[in-house]
C-alpha positions as CSV (number, residue, x, y, z in Angstrom):
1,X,21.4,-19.5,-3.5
2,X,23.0,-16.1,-4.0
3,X,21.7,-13.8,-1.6
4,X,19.9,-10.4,-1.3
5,X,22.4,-7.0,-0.3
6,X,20.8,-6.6,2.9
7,X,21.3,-3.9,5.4
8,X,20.4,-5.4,8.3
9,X,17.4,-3.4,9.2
10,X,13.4,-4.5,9.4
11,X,12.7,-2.1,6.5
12,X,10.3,-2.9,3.6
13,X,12.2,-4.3,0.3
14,X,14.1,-0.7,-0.8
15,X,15.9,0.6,-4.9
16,X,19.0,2.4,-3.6
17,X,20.1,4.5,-6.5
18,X,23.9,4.4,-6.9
19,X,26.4,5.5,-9.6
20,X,29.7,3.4,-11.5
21,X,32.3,5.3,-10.3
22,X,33.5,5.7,-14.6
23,X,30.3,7.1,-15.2
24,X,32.2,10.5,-13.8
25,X,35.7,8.9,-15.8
26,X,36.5,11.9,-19.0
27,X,33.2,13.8,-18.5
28,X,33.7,16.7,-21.6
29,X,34.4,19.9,-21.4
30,X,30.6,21.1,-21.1
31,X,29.4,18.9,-18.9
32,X,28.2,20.0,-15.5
33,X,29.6,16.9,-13.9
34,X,32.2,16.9,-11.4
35,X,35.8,17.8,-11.4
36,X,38.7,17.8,-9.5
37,X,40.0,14.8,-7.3
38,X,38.3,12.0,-6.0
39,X,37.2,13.5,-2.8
40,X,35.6,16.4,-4.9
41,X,33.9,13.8,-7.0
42,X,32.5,11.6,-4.2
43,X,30.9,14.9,-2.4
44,X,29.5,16.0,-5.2
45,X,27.8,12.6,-6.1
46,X,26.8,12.5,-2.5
47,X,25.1,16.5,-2.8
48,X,23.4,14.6,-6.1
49,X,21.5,12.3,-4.2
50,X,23.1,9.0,-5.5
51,X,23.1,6.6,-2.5
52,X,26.3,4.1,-3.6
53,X,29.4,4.4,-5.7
54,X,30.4,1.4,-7.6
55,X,34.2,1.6,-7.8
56,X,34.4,3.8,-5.1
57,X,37.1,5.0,-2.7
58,X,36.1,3.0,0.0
59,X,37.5,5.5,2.8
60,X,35.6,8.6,1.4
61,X,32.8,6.2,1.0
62,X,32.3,5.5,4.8
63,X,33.0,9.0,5.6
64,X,30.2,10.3,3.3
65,X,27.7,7.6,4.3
66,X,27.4,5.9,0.6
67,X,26.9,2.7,-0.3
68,X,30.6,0.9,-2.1
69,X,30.0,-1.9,-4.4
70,X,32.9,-3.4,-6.4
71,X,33.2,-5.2,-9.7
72,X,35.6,-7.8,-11.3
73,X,36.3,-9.9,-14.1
74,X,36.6,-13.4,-13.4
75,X,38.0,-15.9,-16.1
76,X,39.1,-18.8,-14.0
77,X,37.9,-20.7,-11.2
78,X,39.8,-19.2,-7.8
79,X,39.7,-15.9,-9.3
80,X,38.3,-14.1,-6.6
81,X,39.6,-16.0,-3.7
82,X,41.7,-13.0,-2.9
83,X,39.6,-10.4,-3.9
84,X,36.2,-11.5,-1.7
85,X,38.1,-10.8,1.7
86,X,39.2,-7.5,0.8
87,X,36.3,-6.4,-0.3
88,X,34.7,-7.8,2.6
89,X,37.1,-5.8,5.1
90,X,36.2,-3.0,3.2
91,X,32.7,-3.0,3.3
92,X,31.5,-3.2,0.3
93,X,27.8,-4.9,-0.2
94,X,28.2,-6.9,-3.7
95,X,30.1,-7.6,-6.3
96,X,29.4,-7.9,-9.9
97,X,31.3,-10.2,-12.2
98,X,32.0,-10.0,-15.9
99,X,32.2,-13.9,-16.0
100,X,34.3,-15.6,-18.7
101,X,34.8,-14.8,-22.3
102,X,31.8,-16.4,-23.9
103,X,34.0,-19.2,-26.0
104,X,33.4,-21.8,-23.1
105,X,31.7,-25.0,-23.1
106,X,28.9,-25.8,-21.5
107,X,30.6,-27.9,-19.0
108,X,33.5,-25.1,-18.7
109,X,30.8,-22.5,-18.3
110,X,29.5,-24.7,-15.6
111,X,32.6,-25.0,-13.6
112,X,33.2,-21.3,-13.1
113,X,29.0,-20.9,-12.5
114,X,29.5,-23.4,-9.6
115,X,32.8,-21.9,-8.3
116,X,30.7,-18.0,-8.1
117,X,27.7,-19.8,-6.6
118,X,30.4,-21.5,-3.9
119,X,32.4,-18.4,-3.1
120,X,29.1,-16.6,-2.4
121,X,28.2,-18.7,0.3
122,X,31.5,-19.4,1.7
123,X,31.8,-15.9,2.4
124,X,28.4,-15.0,2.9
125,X,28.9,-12.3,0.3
126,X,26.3,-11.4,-3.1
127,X,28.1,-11.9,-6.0
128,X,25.8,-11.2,-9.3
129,X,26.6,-12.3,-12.8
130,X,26.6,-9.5,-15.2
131,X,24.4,-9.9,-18.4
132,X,27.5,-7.9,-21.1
133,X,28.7,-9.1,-24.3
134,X,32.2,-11.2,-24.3
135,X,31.0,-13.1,-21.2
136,X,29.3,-16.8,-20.5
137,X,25.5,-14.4,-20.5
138,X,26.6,-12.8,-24.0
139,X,23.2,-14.9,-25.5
140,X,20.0,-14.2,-24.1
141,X,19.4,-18.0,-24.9
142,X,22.8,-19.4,-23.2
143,X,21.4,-17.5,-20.4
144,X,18.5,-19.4,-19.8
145,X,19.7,-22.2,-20.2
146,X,22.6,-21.3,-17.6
147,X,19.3,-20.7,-15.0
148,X,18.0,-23.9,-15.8
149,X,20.8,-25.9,-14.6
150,X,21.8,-23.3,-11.7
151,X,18.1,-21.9,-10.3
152,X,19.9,-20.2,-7.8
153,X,21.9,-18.2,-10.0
154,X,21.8,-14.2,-9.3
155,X,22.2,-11.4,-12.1
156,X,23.4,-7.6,-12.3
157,X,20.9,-6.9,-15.7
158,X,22.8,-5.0,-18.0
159,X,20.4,-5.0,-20.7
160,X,21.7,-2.6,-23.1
161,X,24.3,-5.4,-24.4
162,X,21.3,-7.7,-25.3
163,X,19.2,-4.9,-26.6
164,X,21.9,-4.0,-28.8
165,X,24.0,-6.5,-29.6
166,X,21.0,-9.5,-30.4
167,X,19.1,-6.5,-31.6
168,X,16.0,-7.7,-29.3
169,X,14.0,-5.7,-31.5
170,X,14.1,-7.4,-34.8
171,X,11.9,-9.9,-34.3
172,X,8.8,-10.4,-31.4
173,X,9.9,-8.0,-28.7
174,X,7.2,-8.6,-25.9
175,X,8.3,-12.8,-27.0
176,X,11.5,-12.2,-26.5
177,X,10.8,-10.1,-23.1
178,X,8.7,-13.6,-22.1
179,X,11.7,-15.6,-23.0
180,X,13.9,-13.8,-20.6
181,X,11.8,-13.8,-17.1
182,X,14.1,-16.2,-15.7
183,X,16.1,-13.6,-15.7
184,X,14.4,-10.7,-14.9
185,X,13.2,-13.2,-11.7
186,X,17.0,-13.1,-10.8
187,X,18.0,-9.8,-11.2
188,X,19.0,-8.2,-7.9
189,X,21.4,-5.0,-9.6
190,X,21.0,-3.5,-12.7
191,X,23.5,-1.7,-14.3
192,X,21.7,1.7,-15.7
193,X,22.7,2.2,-19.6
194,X,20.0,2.8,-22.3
195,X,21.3,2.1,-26.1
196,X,19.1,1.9,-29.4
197,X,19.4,-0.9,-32.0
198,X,22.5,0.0,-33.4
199,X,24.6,1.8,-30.1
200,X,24.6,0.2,-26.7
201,X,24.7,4.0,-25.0
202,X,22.9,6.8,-26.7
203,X,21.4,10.2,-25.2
204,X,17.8,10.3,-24.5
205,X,15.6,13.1,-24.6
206,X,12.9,13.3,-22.0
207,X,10.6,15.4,-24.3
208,X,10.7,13.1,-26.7
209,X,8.7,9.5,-27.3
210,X,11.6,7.5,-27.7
211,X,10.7,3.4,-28.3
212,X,14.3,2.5,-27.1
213,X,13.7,3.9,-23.7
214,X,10.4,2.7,-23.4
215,X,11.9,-0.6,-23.8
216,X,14.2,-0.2,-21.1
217,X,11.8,1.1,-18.9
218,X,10.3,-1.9,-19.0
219,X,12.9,-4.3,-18.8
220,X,13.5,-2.5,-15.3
221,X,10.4,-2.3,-14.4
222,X,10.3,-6.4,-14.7
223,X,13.2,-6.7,-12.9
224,X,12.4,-4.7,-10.2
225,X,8.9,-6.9,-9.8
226,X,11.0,-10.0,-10.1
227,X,12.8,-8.9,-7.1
228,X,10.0,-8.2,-4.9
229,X,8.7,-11.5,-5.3
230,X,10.6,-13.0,-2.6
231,X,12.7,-9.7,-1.1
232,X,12.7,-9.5,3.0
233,X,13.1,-7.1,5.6
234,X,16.0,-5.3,5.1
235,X,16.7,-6.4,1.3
236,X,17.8,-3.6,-1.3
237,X,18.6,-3.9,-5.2
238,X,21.2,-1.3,-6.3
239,X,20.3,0.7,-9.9
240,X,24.0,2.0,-10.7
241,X,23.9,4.2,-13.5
242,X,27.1,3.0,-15.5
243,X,27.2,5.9,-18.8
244,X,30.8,5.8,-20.1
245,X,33.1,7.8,-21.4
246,X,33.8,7.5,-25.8
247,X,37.3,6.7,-25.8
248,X,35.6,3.0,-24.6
249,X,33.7,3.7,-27.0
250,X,30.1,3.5,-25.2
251,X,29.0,7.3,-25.6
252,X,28.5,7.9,-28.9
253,X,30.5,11.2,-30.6
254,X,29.4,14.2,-33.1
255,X,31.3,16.9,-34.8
256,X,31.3,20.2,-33.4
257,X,33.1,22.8,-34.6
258,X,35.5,21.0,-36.6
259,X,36.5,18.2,-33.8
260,X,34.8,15.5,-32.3
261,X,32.9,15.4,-29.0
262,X,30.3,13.5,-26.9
263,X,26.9,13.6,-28.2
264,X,25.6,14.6,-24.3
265,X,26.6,15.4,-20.9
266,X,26.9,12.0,-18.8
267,X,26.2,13.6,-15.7
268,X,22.7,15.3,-16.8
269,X,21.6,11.9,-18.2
270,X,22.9,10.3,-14.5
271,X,20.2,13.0,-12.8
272,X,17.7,11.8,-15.5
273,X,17.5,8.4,-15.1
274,X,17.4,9.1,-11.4
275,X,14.3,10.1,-12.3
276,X,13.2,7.4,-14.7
277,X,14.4,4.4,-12.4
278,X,12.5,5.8,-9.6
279,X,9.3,5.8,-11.9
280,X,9.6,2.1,-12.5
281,X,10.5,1.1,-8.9
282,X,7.4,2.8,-7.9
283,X,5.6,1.0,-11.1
284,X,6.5,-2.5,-10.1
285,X,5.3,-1.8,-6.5
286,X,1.6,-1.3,-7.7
């Protein structure tokens, strides 16, 4: 079994709220994000109050007293035999893994499942399977099936490539939510991005009712109970809020003033769902 990040302590089960390091990548002109180097941008994500920094400097990391988690692509088996002890003598508390390109067989989808699961407990390190689109946990339904054979299987929930691109909510919604608490049972770090139907990242409005955000709230919220179920003493789940920038094209653009710019400031929308996660932490403890 893939383990809980742990920090060692006899504390009750804890959400650490961290931040993807590219959430702070190309931030536009307006924003209130940010600038300058990276040490400028780590102390000011520290003075924000985000815990962690996925993709972060690990030196002004430890120096700062935030959390470093790392990330990876993994298409073969053996891919991360030299990245795990690196990020091991580094510090870092988990890894999440974009995990093949979707176009595998079962039994080829199997082979690089086993070799996560193996390199996890070799090195006594959480490795969590991201849920994104171009990956082996593209289909909500693959993905079921994937925990069925492998129980022990871990996930970083990144719903919005679900949400968005198997457009959970033509059809049955709750059915569909039902369908998917295997996975919301293994979910031990979300990745924090909210999109609509038709974009996977869109700006939401706290004043307004939005059904999109509602959704995600929940799917959160789910996760978060999931994890409680069997979290220990000293066990945390890491919420990194991962908004990027629209040359990737994840923030959506509008025209202002005769060119085109992002439809909101990434940073504000970080300090909001700050708020929103911590809402449906304290939701699923009830």
């Amino acid at each position: 079994m893939i383990m809980n990040t742990n920090d060692g302590t006899a504390n009750a089960p804890a959400l650490r709220i961290d931040i993807n390091y590219g959430n702070c990548d190309g931030l536009p002109e307006f924003s209130t994000g940010p600038r300058g180097g990276d040490r400028q941008k780590h102390e000011a994500i520290a003075k924000a109050g985000f815990q962690g920094i996925q993709d972060g400097v690990p030196e002004l990391c430890q120096e700062l007293g935030l959390g470093l988690t790392a990330h990876a692509r993994v298409n073969e088996v053996g891919g991360l035999d030299h990245l795990i002890p690196q990020w091991k003598s580094q510090d870092y508390n988990c890894a999440t893994i974009h995990l093949g390109w979707g176009l595998e067989s079962d039994k080829q989808t199997d082979l690089l499942v086993e070799y996560i699961l193996n390199s996890s407990q070799k090195f006594n390190f959480p490795i969590y399977i991201e849920t994104h689109r171009a990956t082996v946990t593209q289909d909500m339904f693959r993905t079921v099936e994937l925990v069925k054979r492998f129980p022990e299987i871990r996930f970083n929930g990144d719903f919005s490539h679900w949400y968005t691109g198997q457009e959970m909510v033509y059809g049955n919604f709750e059915e569909k939510l039902s369908f998917i608490s295997p996975v919301f049972e293994r979910v031990r770090f979300l990745h924090g991005r909210i999109g609509n139907p038709g974009s996977i990242q869109v700006n939401i409005d706290p004043y307004k009712n939005q059904s999109f955000v509602a959704h995600f709230k929940e799917m959160w919220m789910r996760s978060f109970q999931g994890f409680l179920k069997s979290a220990g003493p000293g066990d945390y789940l890491c919420f990194a809020v991962e908004l990027l920038r629209s040359d990737i094209f994840y923030a959506r653009t509008v025209e202002h003033h005769g060119k085109l710019i992002e439809e909101g400031d990434r940073w504000q929308q970080a300090l909001l769902y700050k708020e929103i996660v911590q809402e449906c932490w304290e939701r699923a403890k009830k």
